[in-house]
N, C-alpha and C positions, 0 to 999 in steps of 0.2 A: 504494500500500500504506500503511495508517496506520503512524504510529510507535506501536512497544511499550512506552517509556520517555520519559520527561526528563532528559537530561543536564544537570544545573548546571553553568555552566561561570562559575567564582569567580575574578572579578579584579577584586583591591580597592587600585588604584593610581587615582592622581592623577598623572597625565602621568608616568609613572613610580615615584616615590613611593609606598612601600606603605602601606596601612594611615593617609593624609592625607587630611584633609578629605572630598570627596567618595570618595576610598574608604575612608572607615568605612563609608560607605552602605550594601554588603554585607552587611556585617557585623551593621546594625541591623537588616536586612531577613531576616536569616538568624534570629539571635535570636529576630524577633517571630515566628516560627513558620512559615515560609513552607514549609518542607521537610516540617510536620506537616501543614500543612493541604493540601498535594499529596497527601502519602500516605492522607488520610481520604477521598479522592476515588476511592481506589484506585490510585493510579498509580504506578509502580515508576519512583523514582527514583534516576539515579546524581549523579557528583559528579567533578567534573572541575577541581583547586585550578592555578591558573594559579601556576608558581613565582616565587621574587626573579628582579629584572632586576638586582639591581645592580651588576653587572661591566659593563653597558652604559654609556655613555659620555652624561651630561648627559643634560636630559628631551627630549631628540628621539632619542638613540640608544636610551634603555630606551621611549620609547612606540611608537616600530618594529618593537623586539622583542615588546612587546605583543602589537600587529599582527596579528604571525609567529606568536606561539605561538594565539592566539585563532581564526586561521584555522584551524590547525591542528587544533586544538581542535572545531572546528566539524564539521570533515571526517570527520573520528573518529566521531564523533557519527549524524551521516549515517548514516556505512557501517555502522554499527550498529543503525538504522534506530531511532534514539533524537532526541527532536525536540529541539533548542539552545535553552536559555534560559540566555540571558548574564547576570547579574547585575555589572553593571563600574562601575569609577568614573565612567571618562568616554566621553563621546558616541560616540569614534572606532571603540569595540568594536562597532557595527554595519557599518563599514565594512569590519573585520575579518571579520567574520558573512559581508558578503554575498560578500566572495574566499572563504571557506568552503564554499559554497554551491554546488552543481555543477549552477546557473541561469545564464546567458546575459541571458537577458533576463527582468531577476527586477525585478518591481513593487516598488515601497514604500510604507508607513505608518507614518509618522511623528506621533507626539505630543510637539509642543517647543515651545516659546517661542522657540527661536533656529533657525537655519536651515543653522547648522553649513556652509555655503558659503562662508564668506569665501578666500581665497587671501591670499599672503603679500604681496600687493601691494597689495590692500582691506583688510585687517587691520588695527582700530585698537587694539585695548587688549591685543596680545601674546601672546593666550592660544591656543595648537597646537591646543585640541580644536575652534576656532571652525571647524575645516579640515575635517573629517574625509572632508562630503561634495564639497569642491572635488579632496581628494586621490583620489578612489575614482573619479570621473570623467575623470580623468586633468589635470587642470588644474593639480597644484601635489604638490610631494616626486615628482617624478617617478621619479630614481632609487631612493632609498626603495622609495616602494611596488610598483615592479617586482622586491621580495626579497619581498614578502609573497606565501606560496602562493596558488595561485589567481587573483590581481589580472588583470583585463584593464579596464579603461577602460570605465567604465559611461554610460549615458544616462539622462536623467531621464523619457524622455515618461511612465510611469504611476509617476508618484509625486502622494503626497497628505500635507499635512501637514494638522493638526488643532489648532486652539490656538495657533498661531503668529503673534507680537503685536510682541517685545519687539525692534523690527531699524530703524536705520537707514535713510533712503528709498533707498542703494547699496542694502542688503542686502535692500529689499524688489524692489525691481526688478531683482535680478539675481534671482529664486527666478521672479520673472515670466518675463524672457527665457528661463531654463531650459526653460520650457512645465511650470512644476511647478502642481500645483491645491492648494487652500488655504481650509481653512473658518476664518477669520481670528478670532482672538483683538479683542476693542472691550472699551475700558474704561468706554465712552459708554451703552452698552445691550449688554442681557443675550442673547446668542449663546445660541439653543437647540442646541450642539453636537448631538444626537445628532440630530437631526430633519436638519440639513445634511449631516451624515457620509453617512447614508443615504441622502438622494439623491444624494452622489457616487458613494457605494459603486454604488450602483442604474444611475446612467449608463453605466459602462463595467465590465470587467475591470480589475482590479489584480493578481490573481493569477498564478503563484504569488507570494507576497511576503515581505519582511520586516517585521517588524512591530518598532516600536522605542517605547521610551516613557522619556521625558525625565522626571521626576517636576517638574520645574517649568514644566511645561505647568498646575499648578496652580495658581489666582489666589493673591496675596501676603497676602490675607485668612488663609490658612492659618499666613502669618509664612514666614522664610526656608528655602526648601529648599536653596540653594544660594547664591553670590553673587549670583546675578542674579534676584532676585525682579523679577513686573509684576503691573499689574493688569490687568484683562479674559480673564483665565484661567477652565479649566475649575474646577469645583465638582466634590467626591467623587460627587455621582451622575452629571452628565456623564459623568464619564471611566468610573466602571464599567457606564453603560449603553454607550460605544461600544465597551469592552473586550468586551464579549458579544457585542457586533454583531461586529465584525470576523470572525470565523473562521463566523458564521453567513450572510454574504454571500459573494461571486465574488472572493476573498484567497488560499486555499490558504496559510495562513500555512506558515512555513521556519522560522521561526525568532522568538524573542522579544529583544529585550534591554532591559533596566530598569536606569537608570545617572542620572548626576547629583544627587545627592543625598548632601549633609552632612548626617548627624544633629545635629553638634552646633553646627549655625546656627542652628538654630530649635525646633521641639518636634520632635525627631526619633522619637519611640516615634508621634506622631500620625500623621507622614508616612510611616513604616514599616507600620502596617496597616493606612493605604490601600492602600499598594504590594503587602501580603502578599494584599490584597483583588481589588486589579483583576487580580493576576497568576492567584490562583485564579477568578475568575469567566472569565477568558479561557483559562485549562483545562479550565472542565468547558465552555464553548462546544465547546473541540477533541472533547473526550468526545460530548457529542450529537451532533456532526456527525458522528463518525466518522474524524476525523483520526488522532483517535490513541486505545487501547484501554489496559480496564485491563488489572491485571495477571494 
């Protein structure tokens, strides 16, 4: 059955943190128009504001409770038969998304520069969201993420990352062992991203999936999206030609989320209407397929 709606579902924390760094992200992405240009498309959307953690205890108790409410969140959403697009700070709220998710065996697509796999034992520079897919696999916060609704220990075999450059030779060769696939970010020569997507997309099933997109999947030519700038990233037209491909191939997208991203590291009004851009272009894809109706 297509979904009726789009639920936003707004969480503009930094590992806890409200309203820091990467989550003003939201916030600029909300601004530059993203909820108008949905609605010009016809789509009835709702609005779902993820509340304060801060009774939560330091930035691992309040990004758990994140987690919790974001799954939650998700599920909502669903049973509403309203389609989840996450708007969050950080990376983990897809992890969130896919315990949301009442998939089993739920594909993924990923557009990131990082690989969000590290565990606490790989983990060099301290940062929790580097985890989020080693936690959702069941590799790492074990207790943790056995409170977050929906969690059961996932598998990687159909997952696809897109852009993905800026890793350690650990962190690339664990995304290898995973058996994860990878149309690989080169700083060396120019990755026709969308012409590779495609023949991934083409060889097998990923569907049904999630769909996630890092905004610093984009080359560093654009200036900083976040801390972690690279180069050999995607270009504005890459990412919105794959943003239309996705939901027009074998994806059955579940859900979106669109996260990593400081406005005020870089030109953040620039990076905000690509984002308002690819988010709508991968809307009205759901519209012609038929995933989801207007209003």
């Amino acid at each position: 059955m297509p979904a009726s709606s789009i639920t936003i579902i707004f969480s503009p924390y930094h590992v806890g943190f409200r309203d820091h760094r990467v989550g003003n992200g939201p916030h600029r992405i909300r601004s530059l128009g993203v909820v108008e240009a949905l609605e010009k498309l016809g789509v009835t959307i709702n609005f779902n504001e993820i509340p304060h953690v801060d009774s939560f205890e330091g930035e691992i108790g309040r990004s758990f409770e994140l987690l919790r409410r974001i799954s939650t969140a998700v599920s909502q959403a669903v049973a509403s038969n309203s389609f989840p697009l996450i708007l969050s700070g950080n990376c983990m709220a897809s992890a969130a998304a896919a315990c949301g998710l009442p998939i089993n065996d739920l594909g993924f697509v990923y557009f990131d520069a990082h690989d969000d796999l590290d565990s606490p034992d790989v983990n060099e520079n301290g940062y929790l969201d580097a985890m989020g897919l080693s936690m959702l696999r069941g590799e790492s916060w074990k207790t943790l993420m056995n409170t977050v609704p929906g969690y059961s220990p996932r598998t990687y075999r159909r997952f696809l990352y897109c852009g993905l450059r800026d890793q350690s030779p650990l962190q690339r060769q664990r995304v290898i062992d995973a058996g994860m696939t990878s149309v690989w970010g080169r700083s060396d020569i120019k990755v026709d991203f969308a012409a590779q997507m495609k023949q991934e997309l083409s060889a097998r099933s990923y569907g049904p999936a999630l769909v996630h997109l890092d905004l610093d999947v984009l080359d560093e030519s654009y200036g900083k999206v976040n801390d972690y700038p690279s180069p050999g990233g995607m270009m504005e037209e890459d990412l919105i030609a794959c943003m239309d491909m996705v939901p027009r191939m074998d994806t059955s997208p579940q859900s979106l989320t669109v996260c990593s991203f400081d406005p005020n590291a870089g030109d953040g009004d620039k990076i905000a209407t690509i984002a308002v851009r690819a988010i709508t272009t991968f809307v009205r894809a759901l519209l012609d397929t038929n995933a989801l109706t207007k209003a």
